[in-house]
N, C-alpha and C positions, 0 to 999 in steps of 0.2 A: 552643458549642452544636452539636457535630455532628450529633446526632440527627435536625436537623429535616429536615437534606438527603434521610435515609430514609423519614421522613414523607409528606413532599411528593412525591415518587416515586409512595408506594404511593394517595396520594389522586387523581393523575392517573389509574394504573393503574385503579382502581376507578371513576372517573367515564368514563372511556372504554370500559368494558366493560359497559355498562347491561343486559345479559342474566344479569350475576351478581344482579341484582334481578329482574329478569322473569320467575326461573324457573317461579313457583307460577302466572305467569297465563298461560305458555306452556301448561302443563297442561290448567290451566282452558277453554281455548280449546278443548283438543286434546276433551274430552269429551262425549259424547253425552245428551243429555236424553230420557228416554222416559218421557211419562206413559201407563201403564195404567189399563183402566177394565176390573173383572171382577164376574161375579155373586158372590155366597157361595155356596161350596162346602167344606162342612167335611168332612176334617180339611185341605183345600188351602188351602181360602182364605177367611176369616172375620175378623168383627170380636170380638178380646178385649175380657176384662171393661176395657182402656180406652177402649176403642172406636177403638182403632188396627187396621191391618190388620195379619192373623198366619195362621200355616198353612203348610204342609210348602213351598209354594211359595213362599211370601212368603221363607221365611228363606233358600231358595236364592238368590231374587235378590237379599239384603240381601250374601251373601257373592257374588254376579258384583259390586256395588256396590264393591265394597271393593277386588277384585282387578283390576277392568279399568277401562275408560275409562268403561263404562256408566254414567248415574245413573238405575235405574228406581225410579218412583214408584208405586204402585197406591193406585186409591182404588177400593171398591167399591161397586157400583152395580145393582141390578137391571135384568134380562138387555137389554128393550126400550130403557131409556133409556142403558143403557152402549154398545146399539150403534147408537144415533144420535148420542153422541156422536163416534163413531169416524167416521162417514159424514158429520159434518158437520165433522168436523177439525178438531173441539175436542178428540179426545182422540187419544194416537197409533197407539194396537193394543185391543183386546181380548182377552181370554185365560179360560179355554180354550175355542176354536170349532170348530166342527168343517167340514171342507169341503164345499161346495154349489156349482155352477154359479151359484146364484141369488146366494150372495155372494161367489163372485171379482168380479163384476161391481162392488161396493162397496169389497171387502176386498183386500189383497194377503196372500196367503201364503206364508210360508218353502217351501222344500224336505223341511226337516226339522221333526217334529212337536216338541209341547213337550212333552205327556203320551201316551198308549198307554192310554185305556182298558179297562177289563173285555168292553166289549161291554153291551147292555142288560138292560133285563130288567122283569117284572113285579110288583106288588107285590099281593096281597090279605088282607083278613081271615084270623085264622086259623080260624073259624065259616066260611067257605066254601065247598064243595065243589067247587070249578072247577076245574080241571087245562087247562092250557094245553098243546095241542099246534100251533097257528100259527092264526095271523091267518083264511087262508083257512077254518079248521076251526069258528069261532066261527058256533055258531048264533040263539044268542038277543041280542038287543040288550045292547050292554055299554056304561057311561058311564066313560070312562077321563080321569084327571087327568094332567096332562103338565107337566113345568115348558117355559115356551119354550123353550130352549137346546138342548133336547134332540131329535135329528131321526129318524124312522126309516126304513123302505125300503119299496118299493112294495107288499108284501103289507099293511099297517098301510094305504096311502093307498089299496088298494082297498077294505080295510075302510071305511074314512072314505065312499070314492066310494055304497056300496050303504048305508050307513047303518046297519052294524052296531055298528058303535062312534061315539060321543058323545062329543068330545073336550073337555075343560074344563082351558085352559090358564092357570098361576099362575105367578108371580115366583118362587115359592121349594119346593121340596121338603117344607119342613115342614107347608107348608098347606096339600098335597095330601093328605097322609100323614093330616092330622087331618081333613080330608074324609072319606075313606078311612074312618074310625073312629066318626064322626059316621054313615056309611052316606049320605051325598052324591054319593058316585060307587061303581062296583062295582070299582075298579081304577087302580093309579097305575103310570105308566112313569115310568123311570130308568135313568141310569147304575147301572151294579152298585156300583161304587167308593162314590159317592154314598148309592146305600140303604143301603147297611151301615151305614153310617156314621150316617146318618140316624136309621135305626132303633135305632142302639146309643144315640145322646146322647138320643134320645126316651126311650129306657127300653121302650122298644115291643116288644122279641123277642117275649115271650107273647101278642104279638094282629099281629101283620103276618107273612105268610109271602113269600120271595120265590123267584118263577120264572123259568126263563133262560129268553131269546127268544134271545140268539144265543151261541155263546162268542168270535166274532171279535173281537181287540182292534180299537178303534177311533182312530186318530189324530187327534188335537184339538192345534188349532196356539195362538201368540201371532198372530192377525194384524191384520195393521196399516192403518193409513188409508193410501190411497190418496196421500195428500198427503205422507205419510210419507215411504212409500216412494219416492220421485220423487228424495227429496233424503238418501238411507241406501242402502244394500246391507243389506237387511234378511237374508238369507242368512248374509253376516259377520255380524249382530247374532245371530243364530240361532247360529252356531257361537260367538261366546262366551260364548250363556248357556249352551250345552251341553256348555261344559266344565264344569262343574259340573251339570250336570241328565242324567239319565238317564231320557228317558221311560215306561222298563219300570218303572223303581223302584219308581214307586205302585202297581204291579197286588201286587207282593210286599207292601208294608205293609197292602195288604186284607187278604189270604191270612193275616195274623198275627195280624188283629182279635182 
């Protein structure tokens, strides 16, 4: 029975080399965990008819998933309670925020942005007559709906300061928009990206018209808790979701609506 001589070899060889079995947890080890917590922002990021998360953004990260060490997760959350979770380090990033002094002091952010928005803009009646030509130029008291998430710049917070404008802030886009239509508010601010969009799945074009306040794009990050970052190079996490994401991209899928 020679054979067994070559047996007994290869059974040595193999119990002495315990890394030809370890390889799948060598891996495992090696990978990154990242839970996300984001508002709805369709067509970015929304819950499908299974009530999973879906949207142009969702699917790029599903392909970093597959391609790199990444494992991101998104659960969505409206805007207040998604970013306490991040502050309180239960959740690892937030996406998409935009930069403020008031929360780097919470938040860490990349270098590099995740989206490149339109810039903002306003939303009214199409029975209106208003013509927006800036903040400072508003003469009569205006009642504007704002989803939180969305920030604007000092000619807006001098309006706020003289009391021209009445700000009535909501969790989500939609329910401004139907404010908006109800005649509850005389005006809704928004990302551009975001209105279109809003206004397209609403079915709304023949009664909301929208106005630009700026055409700068605006850069909105992934960013991350504080606690995160201490223990990741959130930068590298940035540049390998950015091999696959290209923040200009979504201003072009507007433009195609």
């Amino acid at each position: 029975m020679t054979f067994k001589r070559p047996i007994f070899l290869l059974l040595v060889i193999l119990l002495g080399c315990p890394n030809v079995f370890a390889q799948d947890d060598s891996t495992a080890i090696n990978e990154i965990q990242i839970n996300i917590v984001a508002p709805e922002l369709k067509p970015l990021i929304y819950r499908n008819s299974e009530d999973k998360s879906s949207g142009l953004i969702i699917d790029m990260l599903n392909q970093v998933n597959e391609d790199s060490i990444l494992n991101v997760k998104v659960t969505i959350l409206p805007w207040a309670r998604a970013m306490k979770q991040v502050i309180i380090g239960q959740a690892d990033g937030i996406m998409p925020a935009l930069y403020t002094k008031e929360r780097s002091q919470v938040l860490a952010f990349p270098r590099k942005p995740l989206v490149n928005f339109n810039g903002s803009v306003l939303i009214k009646r199409k029975s209106d007559n208003f013509e927006f030509t800036g903040f400072d130029d508003i003469k009569s008291k205006k009642s504007v709906a704002k989803v939180r998430a969305v920030l604007l710049g000092k000619p807006f917070e001098r309006a706020k300061s003289k009391n021209i404008v009445n700000v009535v802030e909501v969790t989500k886009l939609e329910d401004a928009l139907n404010m908006l239509l109800l005649d509850r508010v005389d005006l809704v601010i928004s990302d551009a990206y975001a209105a279109a969009s809003a206004i397209k799945s609403m079915k709304i074009e023949n009664k909301a018209t929208i106005m630009e306040i700026s055409k700068t794009a605006e850069p909105s990050y992934l960013a991350f808790s504080l606690k995160f970052s201490q223990k990741h190079d959130i930068n590298e996490i940035m540049s390998i979701i950015n091999q696959h994401n290209n923040p200009n991209s979504y201003q072009g899928v507007l433009n195609n609506q």
